[in-house]
C-alpha angles and dihedrals in degrees: 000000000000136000130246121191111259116245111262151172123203098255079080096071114048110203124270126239138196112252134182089197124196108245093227094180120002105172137151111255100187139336091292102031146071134195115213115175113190131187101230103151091193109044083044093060096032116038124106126225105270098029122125141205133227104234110201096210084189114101130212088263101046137078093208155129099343114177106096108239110230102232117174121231112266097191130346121198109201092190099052087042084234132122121198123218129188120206136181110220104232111133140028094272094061100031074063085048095054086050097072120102126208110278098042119108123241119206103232129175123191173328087264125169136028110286123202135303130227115189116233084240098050117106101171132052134180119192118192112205128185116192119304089356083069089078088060072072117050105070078065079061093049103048098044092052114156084339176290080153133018115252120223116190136201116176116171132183141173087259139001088274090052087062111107132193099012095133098035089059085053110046083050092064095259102185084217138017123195107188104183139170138186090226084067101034095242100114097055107122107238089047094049091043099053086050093050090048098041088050110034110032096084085059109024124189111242089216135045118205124194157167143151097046142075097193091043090050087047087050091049095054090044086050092042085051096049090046099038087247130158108229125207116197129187126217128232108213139161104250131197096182112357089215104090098255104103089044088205091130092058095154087216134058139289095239092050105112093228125048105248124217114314107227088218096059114014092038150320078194119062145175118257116219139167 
């Protein structure tokens, strides 16, 4: 499998501003994750499915950390001016990030990437989620609900309390939710695989959406082969801008004679292909 750029125009990438956006919640949802709601007008009304935002977890008072951390949106709501982000703590940036209180400023800049596409023709979608790559998903969620196109959903986690978006699939008129976890067994490929084509081969998607796994990615592009379906997958990468200066996220390596795609600028979302 490899990965080509999508074909754009620039209408597909609003332009980013500079916030200092008002942290409105910022609680612990289980043991892994975090909720951060954040007023930011702008981001809320412009950003696409699939975009993402720098977060500075340093504050006005503090040295450090520095570097700005890329979380995707989660959900944006144009009308309350707010964008919601889900993080997992596991370093010392977002264990400062869980440190804000309502009523502190964030610096955020966004939207920033280019986000997912769903074809005017296309009347079913499957997204494939793992962990926190599942929230690159869920503003698919938000802007099919109940039409133009069915949404099928896959979210997947280590444990029942690693799942993200399951409700949020739901209460935005998914055709279809598959919650899985490897504590249970239900997430193991094979497994996952054989229920997705014995339910959903009578009636395929025409597009495959993903993000937070290799092997589900791997399993997308095998499922988009067998249904004749074209698959779109986001990358995961450690950022310093997100705007394509510093060139850190290149999607290829650093012997290639010509820089690849930067996942910054070019996607994070990209075609998969074989």
């Amino acid at each position: 499998m490899s990965i080509q750029s999508l074909e754009r125009t620039d209408d597909d990438r609003p332009a980013p501003a500079w916030y200092r956006a008002e942290v409105l919640v910022n609680r612990r949802l289980t043991d892994r994750y975090h909720h951060l709601r954040l007023a930011a007008p702008g981001i809320a009304a412009s950003a696409r499915a699939g975009q993402f935002v720098m977060l500075t977890a340093a504050k006005d008072e503090s040295a450090g950390p520095v570097l700005p951390r890329p979380m995707a949106i989660y959900t944006r709501d144009p009308a309350g001016g707010v964008v919601d982000i889900r993080y997992a703590v596991v370093g010392q940036g977002t264990r400062a990030l869980s440190t804000f209180a309502p009523g502190e400023r964030m610096v955020m800049v966004g939207p920033l990437g280019r986000g997912f596409t769903v074809h005017p023709e296309t009347d079913r979608v499957l997204v494939v989620g793992r962990g926190i790559g599942t929230c690159s998903l869920t503003c698919v969620a938000q802007d099919l609900a109940h039409g133009p196109a069915d949404l099928l959903a896959v979210t997947s986690g280590r444990d029942p309390d690693s799942v993200i978006g399951e409700e949020l699939f739901r209460a935005h008129g998914a055709a279809a939710v598959w919650a899985v976890n490897d504590a249970e067994g239900t997430s193991d490929v094979a497994a996952l695989r054989a229920r997705l084509q014995g339910e959903l081969d009578g009636r395929p998607p025409q597009q495959i959406l993903t993000c937070g796994s290799e092997r589900l990615a791997r399993l997308c592009g095998e499922l988009g082969e067998r249904w004749g379906a074209s698959v779109q997958v986001s990358l995961e990468a450690h950022m310093a801008c997100g705007l394509g200066y510093c060139h850190g996220c290149s999607t290829g390596g650093a012997a290639d004679a010509e820089e690849s795609p930067l996942v910054c600028r070019d996607g994070p979302v990209f075609r998969l292909v074989s």
